[in-house]
C-alpha positions in Angstrom: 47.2 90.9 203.4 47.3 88.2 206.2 47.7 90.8 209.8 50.7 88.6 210.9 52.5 88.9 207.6 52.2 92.7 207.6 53.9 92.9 211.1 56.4 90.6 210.5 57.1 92.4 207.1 57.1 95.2 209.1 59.6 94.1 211.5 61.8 93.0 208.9 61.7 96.2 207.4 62.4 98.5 210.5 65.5 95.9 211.7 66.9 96.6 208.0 66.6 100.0 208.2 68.1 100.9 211.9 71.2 98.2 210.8 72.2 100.0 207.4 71.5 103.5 209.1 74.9 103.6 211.4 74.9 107.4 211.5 71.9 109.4 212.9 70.7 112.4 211.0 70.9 115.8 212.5 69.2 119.0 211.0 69.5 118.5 207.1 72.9 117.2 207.2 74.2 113.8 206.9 77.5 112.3 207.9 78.0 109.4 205.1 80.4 108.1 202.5 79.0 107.7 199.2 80.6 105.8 196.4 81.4 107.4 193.2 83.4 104.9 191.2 85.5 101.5 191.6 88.2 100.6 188.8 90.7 97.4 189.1 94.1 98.1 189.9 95.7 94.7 190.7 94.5 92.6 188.0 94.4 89.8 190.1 91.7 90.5 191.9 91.0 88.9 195.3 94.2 87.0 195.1 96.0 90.6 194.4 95.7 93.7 196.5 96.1 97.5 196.6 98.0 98.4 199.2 98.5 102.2 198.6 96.3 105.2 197.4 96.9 108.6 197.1 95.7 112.1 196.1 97.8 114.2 194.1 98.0 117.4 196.0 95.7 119.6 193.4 93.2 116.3 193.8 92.7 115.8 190.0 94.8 112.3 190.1 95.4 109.4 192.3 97.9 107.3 192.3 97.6 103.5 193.3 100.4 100.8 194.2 99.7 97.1 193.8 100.9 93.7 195.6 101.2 91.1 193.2 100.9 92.8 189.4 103.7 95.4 191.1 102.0 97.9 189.2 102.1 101.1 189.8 99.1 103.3 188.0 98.1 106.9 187.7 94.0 107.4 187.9 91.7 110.8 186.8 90.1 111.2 189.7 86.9 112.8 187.7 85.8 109.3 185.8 88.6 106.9 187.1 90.2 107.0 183.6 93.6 105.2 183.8 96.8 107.7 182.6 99.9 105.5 182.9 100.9 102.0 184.2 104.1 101.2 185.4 105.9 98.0 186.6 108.3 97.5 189.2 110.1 93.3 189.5 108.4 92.9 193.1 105.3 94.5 194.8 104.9 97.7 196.1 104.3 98.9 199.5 103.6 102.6 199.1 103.1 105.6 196.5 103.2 109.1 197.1 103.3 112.5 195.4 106.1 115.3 195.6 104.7 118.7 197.2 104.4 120.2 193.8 102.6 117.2 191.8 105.6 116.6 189.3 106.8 113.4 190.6 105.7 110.3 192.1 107.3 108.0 193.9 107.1 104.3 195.0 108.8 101.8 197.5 109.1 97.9 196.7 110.1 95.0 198.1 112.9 94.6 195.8 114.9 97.2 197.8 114.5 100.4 195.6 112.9 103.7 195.5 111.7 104.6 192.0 110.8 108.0 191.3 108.5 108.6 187.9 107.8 111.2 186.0 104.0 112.4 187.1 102.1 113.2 184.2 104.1 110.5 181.8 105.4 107.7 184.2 108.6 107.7 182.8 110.9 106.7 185.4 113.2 109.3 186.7 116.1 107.5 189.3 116.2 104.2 191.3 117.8 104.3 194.9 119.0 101.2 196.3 118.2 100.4 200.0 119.2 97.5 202.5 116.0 96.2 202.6 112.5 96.1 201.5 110.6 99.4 202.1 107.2 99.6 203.8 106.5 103.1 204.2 107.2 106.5 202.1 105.8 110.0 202.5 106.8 113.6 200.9 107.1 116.6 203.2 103.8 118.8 202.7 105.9 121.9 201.2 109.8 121.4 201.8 111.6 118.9 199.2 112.3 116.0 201.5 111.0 112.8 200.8 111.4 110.2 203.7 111.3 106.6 203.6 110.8 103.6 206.4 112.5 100.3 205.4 111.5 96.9 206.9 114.1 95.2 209.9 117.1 93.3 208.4 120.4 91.6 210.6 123.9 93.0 210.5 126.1 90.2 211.9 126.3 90.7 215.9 124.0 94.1 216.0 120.5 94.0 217.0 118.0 94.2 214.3 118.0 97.4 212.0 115.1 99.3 210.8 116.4 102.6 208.9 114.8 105.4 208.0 116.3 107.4 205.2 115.8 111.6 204.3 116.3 112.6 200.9 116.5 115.4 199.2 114.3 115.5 196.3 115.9 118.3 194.2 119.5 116.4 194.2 118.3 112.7 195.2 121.0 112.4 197.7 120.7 110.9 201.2 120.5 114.0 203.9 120.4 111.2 206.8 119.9 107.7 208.0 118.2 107.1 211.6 117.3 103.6 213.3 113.6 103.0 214.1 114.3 99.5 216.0 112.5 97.3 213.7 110.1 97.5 210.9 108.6 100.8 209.8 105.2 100.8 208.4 104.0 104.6 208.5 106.1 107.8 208.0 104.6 111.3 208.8 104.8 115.2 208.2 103.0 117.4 211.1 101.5 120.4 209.0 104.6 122.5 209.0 107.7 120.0 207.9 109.2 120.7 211.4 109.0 116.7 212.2 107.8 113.4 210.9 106.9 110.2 212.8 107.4 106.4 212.2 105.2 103.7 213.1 106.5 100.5 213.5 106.5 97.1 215.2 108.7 97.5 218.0 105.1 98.9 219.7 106.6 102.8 219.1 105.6 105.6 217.6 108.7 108.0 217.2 108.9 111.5 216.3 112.0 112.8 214.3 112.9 116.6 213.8 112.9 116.8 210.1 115.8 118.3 208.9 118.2 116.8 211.3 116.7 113.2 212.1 117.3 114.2 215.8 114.5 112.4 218.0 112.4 114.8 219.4 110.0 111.9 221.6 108.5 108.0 221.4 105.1 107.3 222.2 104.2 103.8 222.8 101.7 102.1 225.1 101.9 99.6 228.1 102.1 96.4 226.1 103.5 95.2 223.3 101.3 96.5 220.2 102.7 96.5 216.9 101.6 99.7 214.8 100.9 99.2 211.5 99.8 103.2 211.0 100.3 106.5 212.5 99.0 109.7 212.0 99.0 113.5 213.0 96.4 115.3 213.0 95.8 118.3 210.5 96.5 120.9 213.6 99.0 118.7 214.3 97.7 118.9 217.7 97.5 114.7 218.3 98.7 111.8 217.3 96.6 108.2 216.5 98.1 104.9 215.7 96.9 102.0 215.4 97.7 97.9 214.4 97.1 94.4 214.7 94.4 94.1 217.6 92.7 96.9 216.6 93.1 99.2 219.5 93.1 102.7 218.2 95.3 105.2 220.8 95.4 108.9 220.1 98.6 111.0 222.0 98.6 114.6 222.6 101.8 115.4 220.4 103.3 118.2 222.8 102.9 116.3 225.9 103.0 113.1 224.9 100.0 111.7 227.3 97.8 109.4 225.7 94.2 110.8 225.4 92.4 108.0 224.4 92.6 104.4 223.9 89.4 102.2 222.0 88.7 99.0 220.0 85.3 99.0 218.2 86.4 96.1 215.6 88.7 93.7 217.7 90.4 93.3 214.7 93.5 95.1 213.0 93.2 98.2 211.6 95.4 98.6 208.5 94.7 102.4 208.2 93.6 105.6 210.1 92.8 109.4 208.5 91.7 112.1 209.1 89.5 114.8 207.7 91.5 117.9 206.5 88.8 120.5 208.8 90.1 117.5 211.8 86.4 117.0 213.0 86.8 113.2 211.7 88.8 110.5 212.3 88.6 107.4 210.1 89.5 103.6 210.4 89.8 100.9 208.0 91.2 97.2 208.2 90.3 93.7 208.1 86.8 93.5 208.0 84.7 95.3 205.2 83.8 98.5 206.9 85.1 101.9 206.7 84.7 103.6 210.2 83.9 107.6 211.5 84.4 108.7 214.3 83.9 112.4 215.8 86.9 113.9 217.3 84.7 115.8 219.8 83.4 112.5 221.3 87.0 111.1 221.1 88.4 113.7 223.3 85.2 113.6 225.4 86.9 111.7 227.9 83.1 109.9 229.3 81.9 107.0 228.5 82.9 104.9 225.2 84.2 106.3 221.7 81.1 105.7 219.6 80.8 104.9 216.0 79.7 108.2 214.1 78.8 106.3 210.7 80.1 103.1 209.1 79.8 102.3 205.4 80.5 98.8 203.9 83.1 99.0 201.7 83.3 95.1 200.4 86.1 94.2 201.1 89.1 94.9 203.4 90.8 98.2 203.1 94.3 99.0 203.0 94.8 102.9 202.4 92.9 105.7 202.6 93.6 109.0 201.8 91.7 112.6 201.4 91.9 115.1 198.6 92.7 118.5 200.0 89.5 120.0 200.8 88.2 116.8 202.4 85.3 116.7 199.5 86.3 113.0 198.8 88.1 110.0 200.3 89.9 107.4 198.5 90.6 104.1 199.5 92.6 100.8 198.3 91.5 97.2 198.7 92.7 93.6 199.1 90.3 92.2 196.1 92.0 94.3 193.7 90.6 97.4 193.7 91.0 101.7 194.1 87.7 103.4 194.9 86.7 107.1 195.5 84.3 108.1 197.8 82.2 111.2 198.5 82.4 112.4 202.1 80.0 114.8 203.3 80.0 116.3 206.8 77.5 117.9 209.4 78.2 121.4 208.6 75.2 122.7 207.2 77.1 126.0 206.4 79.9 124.1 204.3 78.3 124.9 201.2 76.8 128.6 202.1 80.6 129.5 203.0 82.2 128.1 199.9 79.5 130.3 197.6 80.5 133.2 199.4 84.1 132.5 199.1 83.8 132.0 195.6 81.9 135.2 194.6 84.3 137.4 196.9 87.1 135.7 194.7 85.3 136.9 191.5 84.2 139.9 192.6 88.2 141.0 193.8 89.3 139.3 190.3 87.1 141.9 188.5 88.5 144.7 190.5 92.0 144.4 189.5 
């Protein structure tokens, strides 16, 4: 072979290499996403969209919501088999499970909460709002469901933009609280003691749950509409994040903001974190799927680096975990639900687990 072709092949080779490996390896573990399976949810592809994912809570299902097929669909998260389809008349902004996994619930721009049936899809009730809903979320273990609606005008008031508590075991309305303008993310910290809404009026508020009393607002020095918000698993912080892709992360009990960075300049449609909390991950209008390490987050020198990036195809617009942080799924603007393999740096993980296991099976055998 020609000597200059071999070190420009070489070249070649190396620059490919150090560009598709984002994360470094340490010891024998190795941050990284790996895909598992893709399936079609909106059946219009890249002129559709998927604009909500989520785990049920044991992990065995997922359930997606869709933009313009309004579909709402119930996937086997071992083979992405699909159990049920159902339609709503316009699309449909968010999805969630109940804490127990028997009923699933969706908000669509035709003003209504439906609530299905989990393992059938038959549809349970329809609750009638003001306006179209953006955001939805189920307290972790108390039967609330809470739901963020999307501004509207009441003749000579400034615009509205409720947020409603339900009770799930009755379906009736516990309260009704203003955010300001359009909600786009409700919350649970780990305990049910308070949610938060993100929304457009550039704030982040925090709501006692049971009362709809608010507890704080976070918001920073500009105008910045939030498109997501977050606790973390410890409940410890806060992140948000929205159109210009500036990430901000709040210390929930004091309410100071930590840290402030923008790695894609461009908006961030969805943050979430690991269950353990080490990780924090961003998706949005560019093809990428971000990591970032909370340590180097809360190291307050120098710039929040990129941990590992993954190229997803296309745009993302949800992302959720399973329980156990094992796997990630994620829902796209071409049309599509994917799940994901996560795998962390703790070379222990797995060593822990086994042990855990056989101490389970050993104790089993006692009894």
């Amino acid at each position: 072979m020609n000597k200059l072709l071999f070190l420009l092949l070489s070249v070649m080779f190396t620059t490919t290499f150090s560009l598709a490996q984002v994360g470094p390896i340490t010891g024998e573990a190795q941050l990284r996403l790996s895909p598992i399976w893709v399936r079609v949810a909106d059946v219009y592809g890249e002129a559709g969209s998927v604009e909500s994912a989520e785990f049920s809570r044991d992990g065995k299902t997922i359930v997606t919501g869709t933009k313009f097929d309004n579909s709402v669909i119930m996937w086997r998260t071992s083979d992405g088999a699909e159990l049920w389809r159902a339609y709503a008349a316009e699309e449909i902004e968010r999805v969630a499970f109940s804490p127990d996994d028997k009923i699933v619930a969706s908000v669509s721009e035709d003003y209504l909460v439906t609530t299905y049936d989990a393992k059938t899809g038959e549809e349970i009730q329809r609750i009638e709002l003001e306006s179209a809903a953006d955001a939805l979320v189920f307290a972790n273990k108390k039967n609330i469901m809470v739901v963020g609606q999307e501004e509207f005008e009441i003749k000579g008031e400034p615009d509205k933009g409720y947020i409603r508590a339900y009770n799930i075991d009755t379906g009736e309305m516990m309260y009704k609280v203003d955010h300001g303008e359009t909600v786009n993310e409700v919350q649970f910290t780990s305990d049910d003691k308070y949610f938060l809404s993100a929304g457009m009026n550039s704030e982040v508020r925090i709501w006692e749950a049971e009362t709809g009393k608010l507890v704080k607002t976070l918001s920073p020095d500009r105008d910045f509409g939030f498109v997501c918000g977050f606790f973390s698993p410890d409940s410890k912080y806060v992140a948000a994040s929205g159109f210009e892709g500036d990430i901000f992360l709040w210390d929930f009990e004091t309410g100071e903001l930590v840290r402030e960075w923008n790695t894609s300049g461009r908006k961030v449609e969805t943050l979430a974190f690991t269950p353990d909390g080490n990780y924090l991950l961003s998706a949005g209008n560019d093809p990428y799927i971000r990591v970032y390490r909370m340590s180097q987050i809360l190291d307050p020198i120098g710039k929040v680096p990129i941990a590992y990036a993954v190229h997803a195809n296309d745009q993302a617009e949800y992302m959720d975990f399973n329980e156990d942080g094992s796997f990630l799924t994620s829902a796209h603007q071409d049309g599509t639900v994917r799940l994901w393999a996560f795998m962390g740096e703790d070379q222990g993980l797995n060593a822990r687990r086994h042990s855990e296991v056989k101490k389970g099976q050993t104790d089993a055998a006692k009894k």
